[in-house]
MIMARKE-310084 format. One record per residue (C-alpha): residue number from 1; x, y, z. Coordinates in pm, whole numbers, always signed. Layout:
N
nr / xx / yy / zz
NUM / X / Y / Z;
...
END
This chain:
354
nr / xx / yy / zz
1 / +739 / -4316 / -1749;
2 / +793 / -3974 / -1880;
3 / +697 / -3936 / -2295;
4 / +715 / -3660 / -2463;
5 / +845 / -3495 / -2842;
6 / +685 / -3372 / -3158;
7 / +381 / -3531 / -3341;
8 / +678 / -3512 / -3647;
9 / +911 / -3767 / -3517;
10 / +668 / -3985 / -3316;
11 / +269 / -3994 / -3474;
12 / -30 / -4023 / -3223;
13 / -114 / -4362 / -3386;
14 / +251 / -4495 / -3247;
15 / +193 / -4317 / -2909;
16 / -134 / -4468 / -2839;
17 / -9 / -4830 / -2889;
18 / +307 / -4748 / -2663;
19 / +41 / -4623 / -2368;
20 / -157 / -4933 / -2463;
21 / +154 / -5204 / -2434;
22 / +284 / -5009 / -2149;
23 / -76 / -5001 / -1980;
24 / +4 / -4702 / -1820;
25 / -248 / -4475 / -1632;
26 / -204 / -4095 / -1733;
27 / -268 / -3768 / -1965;
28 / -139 / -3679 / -2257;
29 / -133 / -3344 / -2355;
30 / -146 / -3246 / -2729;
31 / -101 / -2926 / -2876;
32 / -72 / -2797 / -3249;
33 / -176 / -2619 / -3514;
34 / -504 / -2778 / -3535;
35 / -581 / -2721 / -3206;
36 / -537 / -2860 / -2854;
37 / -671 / -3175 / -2635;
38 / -582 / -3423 / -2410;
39 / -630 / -3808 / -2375;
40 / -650 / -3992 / -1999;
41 / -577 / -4319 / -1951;
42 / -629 / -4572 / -1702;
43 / -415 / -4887 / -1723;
44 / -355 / -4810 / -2128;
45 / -699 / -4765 / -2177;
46 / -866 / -4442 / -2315;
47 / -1128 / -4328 / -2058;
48 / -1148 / -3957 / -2148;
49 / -1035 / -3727 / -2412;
50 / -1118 / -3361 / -2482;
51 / -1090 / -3121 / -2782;
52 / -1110 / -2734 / -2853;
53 / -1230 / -2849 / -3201;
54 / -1528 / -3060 / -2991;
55 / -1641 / -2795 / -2771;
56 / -1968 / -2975 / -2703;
57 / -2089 / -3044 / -2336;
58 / -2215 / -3309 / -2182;
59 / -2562 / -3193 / -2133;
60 / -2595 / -3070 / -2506;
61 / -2471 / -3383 / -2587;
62 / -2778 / -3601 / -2407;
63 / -3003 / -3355 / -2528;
64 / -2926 / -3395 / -2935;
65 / -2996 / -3758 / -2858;
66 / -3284 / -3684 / -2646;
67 / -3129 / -3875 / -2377;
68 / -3229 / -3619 / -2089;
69 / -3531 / -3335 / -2115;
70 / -3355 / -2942 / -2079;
71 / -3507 / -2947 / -1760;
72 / -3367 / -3230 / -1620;
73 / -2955 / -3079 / -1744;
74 / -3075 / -2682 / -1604;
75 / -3153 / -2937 / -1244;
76 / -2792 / -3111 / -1251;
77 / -2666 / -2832 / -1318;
78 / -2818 / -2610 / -1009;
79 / -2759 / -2898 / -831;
80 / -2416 / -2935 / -913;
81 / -2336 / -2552 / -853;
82 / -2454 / -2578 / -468;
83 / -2200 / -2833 / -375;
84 / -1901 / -2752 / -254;
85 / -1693 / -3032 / -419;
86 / -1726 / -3111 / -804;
87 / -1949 / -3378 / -891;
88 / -1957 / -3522 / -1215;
89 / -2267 / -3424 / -1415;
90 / -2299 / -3794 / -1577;
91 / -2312 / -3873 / -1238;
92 / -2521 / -3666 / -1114;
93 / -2813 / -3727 / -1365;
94 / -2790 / -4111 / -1286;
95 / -2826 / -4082 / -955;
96 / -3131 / -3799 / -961;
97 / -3307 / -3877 / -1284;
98 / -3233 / -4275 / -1336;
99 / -3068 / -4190 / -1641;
100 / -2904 / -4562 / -1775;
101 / -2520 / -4527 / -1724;
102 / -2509 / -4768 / -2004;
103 / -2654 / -4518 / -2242;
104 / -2446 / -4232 / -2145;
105 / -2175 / -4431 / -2134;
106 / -2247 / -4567 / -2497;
107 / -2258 / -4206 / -2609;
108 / -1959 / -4068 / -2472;
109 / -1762 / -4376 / -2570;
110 / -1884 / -4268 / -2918;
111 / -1793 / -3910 / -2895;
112 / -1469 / -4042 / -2750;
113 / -1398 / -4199 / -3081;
114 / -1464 / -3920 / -3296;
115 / -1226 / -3667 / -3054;
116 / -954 / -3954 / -3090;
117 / -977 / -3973 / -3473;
118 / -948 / -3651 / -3536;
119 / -611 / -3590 / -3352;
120 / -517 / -3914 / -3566;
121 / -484 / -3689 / -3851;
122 / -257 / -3468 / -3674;
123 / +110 / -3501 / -3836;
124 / +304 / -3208 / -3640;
125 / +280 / -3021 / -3295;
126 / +378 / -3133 / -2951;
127 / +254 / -3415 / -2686;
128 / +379 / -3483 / -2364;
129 / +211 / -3792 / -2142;
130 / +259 / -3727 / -1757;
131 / +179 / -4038 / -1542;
132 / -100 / -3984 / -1281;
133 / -387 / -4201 / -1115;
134 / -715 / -4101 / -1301;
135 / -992 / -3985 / -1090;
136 / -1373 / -3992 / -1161;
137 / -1400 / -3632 / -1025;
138 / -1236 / -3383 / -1230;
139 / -1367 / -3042 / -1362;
140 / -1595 / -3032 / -1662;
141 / -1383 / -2689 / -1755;
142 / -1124 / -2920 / -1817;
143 / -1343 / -3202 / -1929;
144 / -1655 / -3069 / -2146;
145 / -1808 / -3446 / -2128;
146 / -1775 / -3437 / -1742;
147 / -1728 / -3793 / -1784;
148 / -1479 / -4118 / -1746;
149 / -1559 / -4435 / -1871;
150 / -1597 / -4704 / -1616;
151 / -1419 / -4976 / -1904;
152 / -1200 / -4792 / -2149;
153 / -1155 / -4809 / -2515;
154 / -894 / -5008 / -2630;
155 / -604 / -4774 / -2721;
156 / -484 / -4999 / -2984;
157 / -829 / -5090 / -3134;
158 / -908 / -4664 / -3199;
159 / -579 / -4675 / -3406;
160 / -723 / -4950 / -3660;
161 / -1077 / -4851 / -3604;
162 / -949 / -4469 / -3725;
163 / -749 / -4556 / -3943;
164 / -1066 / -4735 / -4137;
165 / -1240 / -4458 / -4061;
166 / -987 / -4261 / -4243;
167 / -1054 / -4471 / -4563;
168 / -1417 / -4493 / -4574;
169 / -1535 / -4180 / -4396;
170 / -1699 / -4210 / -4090;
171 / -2096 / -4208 / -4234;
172 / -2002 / -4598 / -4360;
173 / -2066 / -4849 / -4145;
174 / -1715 / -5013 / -4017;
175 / -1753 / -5409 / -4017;
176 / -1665 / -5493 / -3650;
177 / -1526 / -5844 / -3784;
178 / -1232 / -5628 / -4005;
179 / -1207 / -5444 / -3666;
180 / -1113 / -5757 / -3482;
181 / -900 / -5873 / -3787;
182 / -686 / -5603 / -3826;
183 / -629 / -5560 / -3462;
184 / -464 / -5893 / -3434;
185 / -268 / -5837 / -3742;
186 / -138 / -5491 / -3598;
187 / -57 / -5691 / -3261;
188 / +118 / -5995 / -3427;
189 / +370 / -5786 / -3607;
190 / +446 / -5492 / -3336;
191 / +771 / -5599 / -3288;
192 / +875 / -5502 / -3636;
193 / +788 / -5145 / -3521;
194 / +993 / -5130 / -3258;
195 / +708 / -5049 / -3009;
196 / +713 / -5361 / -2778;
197 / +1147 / -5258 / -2777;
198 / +1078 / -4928 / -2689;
199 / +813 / -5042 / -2418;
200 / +1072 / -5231 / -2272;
201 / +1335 / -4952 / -2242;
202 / +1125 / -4718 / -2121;
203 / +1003 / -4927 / -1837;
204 / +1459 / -4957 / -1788;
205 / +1526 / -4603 / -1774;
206 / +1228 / -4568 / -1501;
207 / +1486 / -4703 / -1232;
208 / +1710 / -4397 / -1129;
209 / +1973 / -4651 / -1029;
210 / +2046 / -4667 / -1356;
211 / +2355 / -4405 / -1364;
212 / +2590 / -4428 / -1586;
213 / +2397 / -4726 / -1715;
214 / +2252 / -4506 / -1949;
215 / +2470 / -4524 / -2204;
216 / +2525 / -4862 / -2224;
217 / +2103 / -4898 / -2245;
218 / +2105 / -4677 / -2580;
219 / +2412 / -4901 / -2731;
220 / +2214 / -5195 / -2668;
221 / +1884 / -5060 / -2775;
222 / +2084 / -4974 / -3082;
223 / +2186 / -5297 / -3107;
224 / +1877 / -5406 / -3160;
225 / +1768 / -5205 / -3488;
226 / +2112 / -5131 / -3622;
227 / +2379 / -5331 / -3760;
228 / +2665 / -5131 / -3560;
229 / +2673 / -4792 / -3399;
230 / +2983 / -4597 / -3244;
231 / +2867 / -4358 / -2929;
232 / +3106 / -4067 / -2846;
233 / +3116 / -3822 / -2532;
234 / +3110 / -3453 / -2647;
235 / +3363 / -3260 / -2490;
236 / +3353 / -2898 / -2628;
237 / +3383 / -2892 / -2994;
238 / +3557 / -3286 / -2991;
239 / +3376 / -3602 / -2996;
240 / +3585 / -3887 / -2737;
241 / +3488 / -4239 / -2819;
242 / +3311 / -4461 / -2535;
243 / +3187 / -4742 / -2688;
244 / +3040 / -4966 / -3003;
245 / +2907 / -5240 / -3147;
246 / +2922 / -5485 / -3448;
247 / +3272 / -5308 / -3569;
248 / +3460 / -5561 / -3762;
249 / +3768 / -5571 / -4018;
250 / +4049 / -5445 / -3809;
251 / +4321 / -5596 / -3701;
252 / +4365 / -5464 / -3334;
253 / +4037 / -5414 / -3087;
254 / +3741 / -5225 / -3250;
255 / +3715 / -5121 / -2889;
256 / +4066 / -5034 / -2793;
257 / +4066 / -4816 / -3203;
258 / +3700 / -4611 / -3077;
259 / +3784 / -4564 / -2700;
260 / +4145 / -4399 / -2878;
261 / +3918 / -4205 / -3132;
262 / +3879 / -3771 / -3163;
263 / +3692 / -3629 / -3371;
264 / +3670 / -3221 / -3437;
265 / +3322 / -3119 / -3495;
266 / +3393 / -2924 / -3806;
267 / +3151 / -2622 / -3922;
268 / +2929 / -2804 / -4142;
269 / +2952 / -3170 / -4070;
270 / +2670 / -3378 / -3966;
271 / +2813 / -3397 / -3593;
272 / +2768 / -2986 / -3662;
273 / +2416 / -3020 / -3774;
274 / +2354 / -3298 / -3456;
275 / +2442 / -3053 / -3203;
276 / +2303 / -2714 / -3293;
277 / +1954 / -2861 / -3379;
278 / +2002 / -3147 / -3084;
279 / +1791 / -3346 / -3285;
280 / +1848 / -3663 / -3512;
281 / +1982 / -3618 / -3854;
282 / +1964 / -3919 / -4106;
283 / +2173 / -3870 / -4451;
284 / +2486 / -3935 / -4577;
285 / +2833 / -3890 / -4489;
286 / +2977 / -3572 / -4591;
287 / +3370 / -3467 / -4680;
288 / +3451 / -3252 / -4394;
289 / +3764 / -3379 / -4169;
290 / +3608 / -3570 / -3933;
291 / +3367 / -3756 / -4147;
292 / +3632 / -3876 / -4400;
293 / +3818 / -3955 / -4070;
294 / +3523 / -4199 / -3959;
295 / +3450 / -4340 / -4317;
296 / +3813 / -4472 / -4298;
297 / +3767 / -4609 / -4015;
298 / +3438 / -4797 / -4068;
299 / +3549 / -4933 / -4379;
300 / +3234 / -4909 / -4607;
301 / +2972 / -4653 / -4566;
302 / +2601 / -4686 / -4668;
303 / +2378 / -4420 / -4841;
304 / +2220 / -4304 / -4539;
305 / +2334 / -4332 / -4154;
306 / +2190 / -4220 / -3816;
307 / +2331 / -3936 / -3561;
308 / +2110 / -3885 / -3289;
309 / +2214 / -3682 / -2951;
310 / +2218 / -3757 / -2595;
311 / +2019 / -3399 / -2442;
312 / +2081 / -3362 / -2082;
313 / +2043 / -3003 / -1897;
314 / +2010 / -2868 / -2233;
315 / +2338 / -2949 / -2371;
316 / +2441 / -3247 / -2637;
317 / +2641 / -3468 / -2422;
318 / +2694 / -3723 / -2570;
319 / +2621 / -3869 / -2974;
320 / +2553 / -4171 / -3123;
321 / +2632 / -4290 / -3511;
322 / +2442 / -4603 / -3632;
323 / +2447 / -4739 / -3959;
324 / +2309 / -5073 / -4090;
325 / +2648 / -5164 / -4363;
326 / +2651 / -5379 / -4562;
327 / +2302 / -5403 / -4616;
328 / +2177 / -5075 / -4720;
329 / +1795 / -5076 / -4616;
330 / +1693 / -4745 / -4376;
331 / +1744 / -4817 / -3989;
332 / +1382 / -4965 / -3888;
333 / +1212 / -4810 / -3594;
334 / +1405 / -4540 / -3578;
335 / +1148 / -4308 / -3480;
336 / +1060 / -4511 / -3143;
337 / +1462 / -4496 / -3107;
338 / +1453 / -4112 / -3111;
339 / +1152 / -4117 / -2831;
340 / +1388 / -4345 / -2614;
341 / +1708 / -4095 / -2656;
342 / +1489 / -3818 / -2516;
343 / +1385 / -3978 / -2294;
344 / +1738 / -4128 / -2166;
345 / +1867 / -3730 / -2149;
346 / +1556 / -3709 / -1895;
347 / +1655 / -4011 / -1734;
348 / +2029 / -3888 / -1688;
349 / +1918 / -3549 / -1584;
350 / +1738 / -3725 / -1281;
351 / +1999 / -3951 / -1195;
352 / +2273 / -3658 / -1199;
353 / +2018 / -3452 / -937;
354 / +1961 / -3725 / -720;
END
């Protein structure tokens, strides 16, 4: 499962929950203004995670809480430095000073927490999750703790337990019983998020059988969080109609009027707007040519409607309009919608270099 996009269109809280449902084992890569780190998982849970703005080792970690003497680290460390394959240091002081892995484990699960909160707050900057089998020997360059947790933290259980944290600061004790209540609250209503959905097609687009499949996988993911949607093939500066959904009020075929449908991409329009940024763009209609063109033909328009774009090789290929008439309540998990779009250009990249 490939993931990636901007901290602006998908939050970290979101991602986590999708690696969690997905239980997926992997890193994901974050970089912003604030700084840079990365999260492993094994099987959706958290067993590492690393920050520039938590620069603290392992060792100097024991030692503030007089875990391990200086001597015994400076030994580990020598020790570590004559072998010709990395060890991990956590490992390494278990096995040549008895150190309890249950208390080092306790206090990197701890630190853990604090790394993961603090990219909650994140709200822009770039992530991308790459799918690999965690391994308990890494480098402790790339991992200051030097460390994996034998049982992960539940990736879904750091999203309520931050966001508490959030509201009460983290000095306050956080009742473990709220914990536990929230975190079947949050699980009880994902669908209404569109996360379980988007788990779903993700694990779809994973098969490169898929082909030309693709495009009938984003109508009926739109189906599922929009009350109709028209998707056109871009062809130059013209948009060619393939296919909808919930189109009603004509007298001949909905399918037969799109499939018959051209649209110029005027200077200016939304389609315009769509294709230079090849990024979503949610607002309302506008009075260009081919706009007025499609608000005939949709009979009734709401306030705001969805255009999102189909990337592959670079290049808009195809676009998709969604609108939820007549009710006129914003498109609901639209965000996890614009995850699965990049990913589908991805996805049709792959299947096209096959």
């Amino acid at each position: 499962m490939a993931l990636e996009g901007y901290l602006e269109d998908l939050g970290i809280s979101d991602i986590l929950q999708i690696l969690s449902l997905s239980k997926k084992s992997g890193s994901l890569a974050l970089k912003g203004q604030k700084g840079e780190g990365v999260i492993c998982f094994l099987n959706g849970q958290v067993v590492r995670a690393s920050s520039n703005s938590f620069p603290e080792t392992l060792g100097q970690l024991l030692r503030r809480n007089k875990i391990v003497t200086e001597d015994q680290v400076d030994d580990a460390l020598k020790y570590q430095q004559s072998l010709s394959s990395h060890q991990p240091l956590g490992q390494i002081l278990i096995d040549k000073f008895q150190i309890a892995s249950s208390e080092i484990e306790q206090l990197i699960a701890v630190q853990i927490e604090k790394i993961i909160f603090s990219f909650l707050s994140w709200t822009e900057g770039y992530f991308s999750f790459r799918l690999e089998e965690m391994k308990s020997f890494g480098s402790a360059q790339l991992n200051p703790l030097d460390f994996m947790l034998e049982k992960g933290l539940s990736s879904q259980r750091l999203v309520v337990k931050g966001q508490k944290v959030a509201e009460l600061g983290y000095e306050n004790p956080i009742d473990d019983e709220v914990i536990e209540r929230e975190l079947a609250e949050l699980e009880s209503h994902q669908g209404q998020y569109g996360l379980d959905l988007l788990r779903g097609m993700l694990a779809e687009l994973e098969h490169p059988e898929l082909g030309g499949g693709i495009i009938l996988l984003i109508l009926r993911y739109a189906s599922e969080i929009m009350n109709r949607a028209i998707i056109f093939d871009v062809r130059g500066n013209e948009l060619v109609g393939v296919g909808q959904f919930g189109l009603v009020g004509h007298d001949i075929s909905a399918d037969d009027i799109v499939r018959k449908m051209r649209l110029h991409v005027d200077s200016g329009s939304l389609f315009s707007q769509v294709m230079k940024k090849k990024g979503v763009v949610r607002s309302s209609l506008n009075k260009t040519a081919a706009e007025k063109t499609l608000k005939k033909f949709l009979i009734g328009v709401p306030g705001e409607v969805f255009l999102g774009p189909l990337v592959s090789d670079g290049e808009v290929v195809a676009l998709l309009y969604g609108d939820n008439y007549p009710a006129s309540q914003p498109i609901c998990a639209a965000n996890a919608f614009e995850v699965f779009l990049s990913q589908a250009g991805l996805a049709m990249d792959q299947a096209l270099h096959v």
